[in-house]
N, C-alpha and C positions, 0 to 999 in steps of 0.2 A: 764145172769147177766152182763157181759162184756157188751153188748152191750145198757141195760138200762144204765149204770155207764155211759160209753159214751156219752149215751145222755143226763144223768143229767150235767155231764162235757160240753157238747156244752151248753145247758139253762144256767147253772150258767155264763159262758165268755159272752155267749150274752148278760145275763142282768147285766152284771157287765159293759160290756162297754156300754148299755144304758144307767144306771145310770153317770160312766164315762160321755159320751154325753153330756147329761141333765148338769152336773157341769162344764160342756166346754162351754154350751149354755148360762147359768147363769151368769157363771164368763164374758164371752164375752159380755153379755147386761150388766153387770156391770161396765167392763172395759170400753164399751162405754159411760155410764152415765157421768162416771167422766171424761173420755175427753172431752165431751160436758161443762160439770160445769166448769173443766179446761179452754175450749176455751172463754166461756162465763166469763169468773171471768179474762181472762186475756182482752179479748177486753174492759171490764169495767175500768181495769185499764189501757189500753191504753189510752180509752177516757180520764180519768182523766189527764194523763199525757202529750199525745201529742197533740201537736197543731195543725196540719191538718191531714187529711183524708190522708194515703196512697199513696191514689189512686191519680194515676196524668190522667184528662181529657185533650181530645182533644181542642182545640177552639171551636169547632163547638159541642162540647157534653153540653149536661144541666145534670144537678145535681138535684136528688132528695132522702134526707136521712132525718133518725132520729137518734138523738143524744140526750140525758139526757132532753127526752121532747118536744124537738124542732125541726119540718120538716120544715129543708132549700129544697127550687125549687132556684135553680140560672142556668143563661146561661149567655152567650157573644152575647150582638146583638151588631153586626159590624155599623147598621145608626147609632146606639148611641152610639160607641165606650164607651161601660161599659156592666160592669156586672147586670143584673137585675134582678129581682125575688121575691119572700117570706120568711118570717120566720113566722111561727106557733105556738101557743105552744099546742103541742097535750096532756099535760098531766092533770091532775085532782087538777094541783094547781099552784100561782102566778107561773112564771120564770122571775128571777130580770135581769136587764141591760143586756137585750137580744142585742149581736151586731155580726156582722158576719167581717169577715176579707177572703181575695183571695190573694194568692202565685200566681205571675206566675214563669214560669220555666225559672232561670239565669234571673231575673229580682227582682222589688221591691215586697212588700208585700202591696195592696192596702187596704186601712181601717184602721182600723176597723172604723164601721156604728158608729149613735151618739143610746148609750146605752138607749133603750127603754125596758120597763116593760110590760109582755102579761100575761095576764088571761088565764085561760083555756077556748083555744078555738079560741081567740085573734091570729089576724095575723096583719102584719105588711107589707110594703114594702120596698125595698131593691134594690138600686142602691149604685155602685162605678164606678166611671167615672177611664177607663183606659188609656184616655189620646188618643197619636197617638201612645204608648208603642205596639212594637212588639215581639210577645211569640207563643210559639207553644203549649206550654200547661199548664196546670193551676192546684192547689189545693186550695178547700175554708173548712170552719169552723166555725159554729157560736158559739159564746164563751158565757157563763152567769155570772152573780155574780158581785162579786168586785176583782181588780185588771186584770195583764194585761193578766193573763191565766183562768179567771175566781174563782167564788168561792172556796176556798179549792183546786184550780189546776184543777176544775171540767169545761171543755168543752162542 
């Protein structure tokens, strides 16, 4: 008898800590869920908020992202001393006064472009002449809406 009791005592801890497990396992996909929704819900409101990208490029790097609809390509072509590329609008409806602006680093802010209207689907081109201004690296942004941060602060 001792030793049946025994072994129902090891079955019972073994499947209590399976179960245990299993609610470690869950809580952990959950607790992931929402830092994802967290990272996602904060970069939404970065976009909204901040005016360029982070990320500071090389001279020699091109750019290519989406932002609230809109895939900018931009690089630095040194014969044409400017920045040149596209805007997009990749998403399923108007985006108003699409214009793009470029930070270089310890330098001025070139732009913003003259405010053009893209359809879905609609691209555009995109030069700013950076003069004989010398930088080592650069942040761009294309901005929609009305005013100087776009719609509603929305980038």
């Amino acid at each position: 008898m001792k030793g049946l009791s025994g072994m129902l005592l090891v079955v019972l801890l073994f499947s209590a800590g399976a179960c245990a497990d299993g609610e470690v396992a869950e809580h952990q996909g959950a607790t992931r869920e929402a830092e994802h929704a967290e990272a996602a819900e904060e970069r939404e409101h970065s976009e909204a908020g901040e005016e360029d990208s982070s990320v500071r490029y090389a001279r020699t790097n091109s750019v290519d992202e989406i932002r609230r609809g809109i895939r900018l390509r931009l690089h630095y072509d040194s014969t044409q001393a400017a920045f040149v590329g596209t805007v997009e609008n990749v998403s399923k409806s108007l985006v108003e006064r699409v214009r793009v602006e470029v930070h270089l680093t310890d330098g001025p802010e070139l732009g913003p472009t003259t405010p053009t209207d893209l359809g879905p689907g609609e691209r555009a081109e995109v030069s700013l002449p950076a003069g004989g201004l010398v930088f080592e690296t650069w942040t761009t942004h294309a901005e929609t809406g009305r005013g100087e941060h776009g719609a509603e602060g929305h980038n």
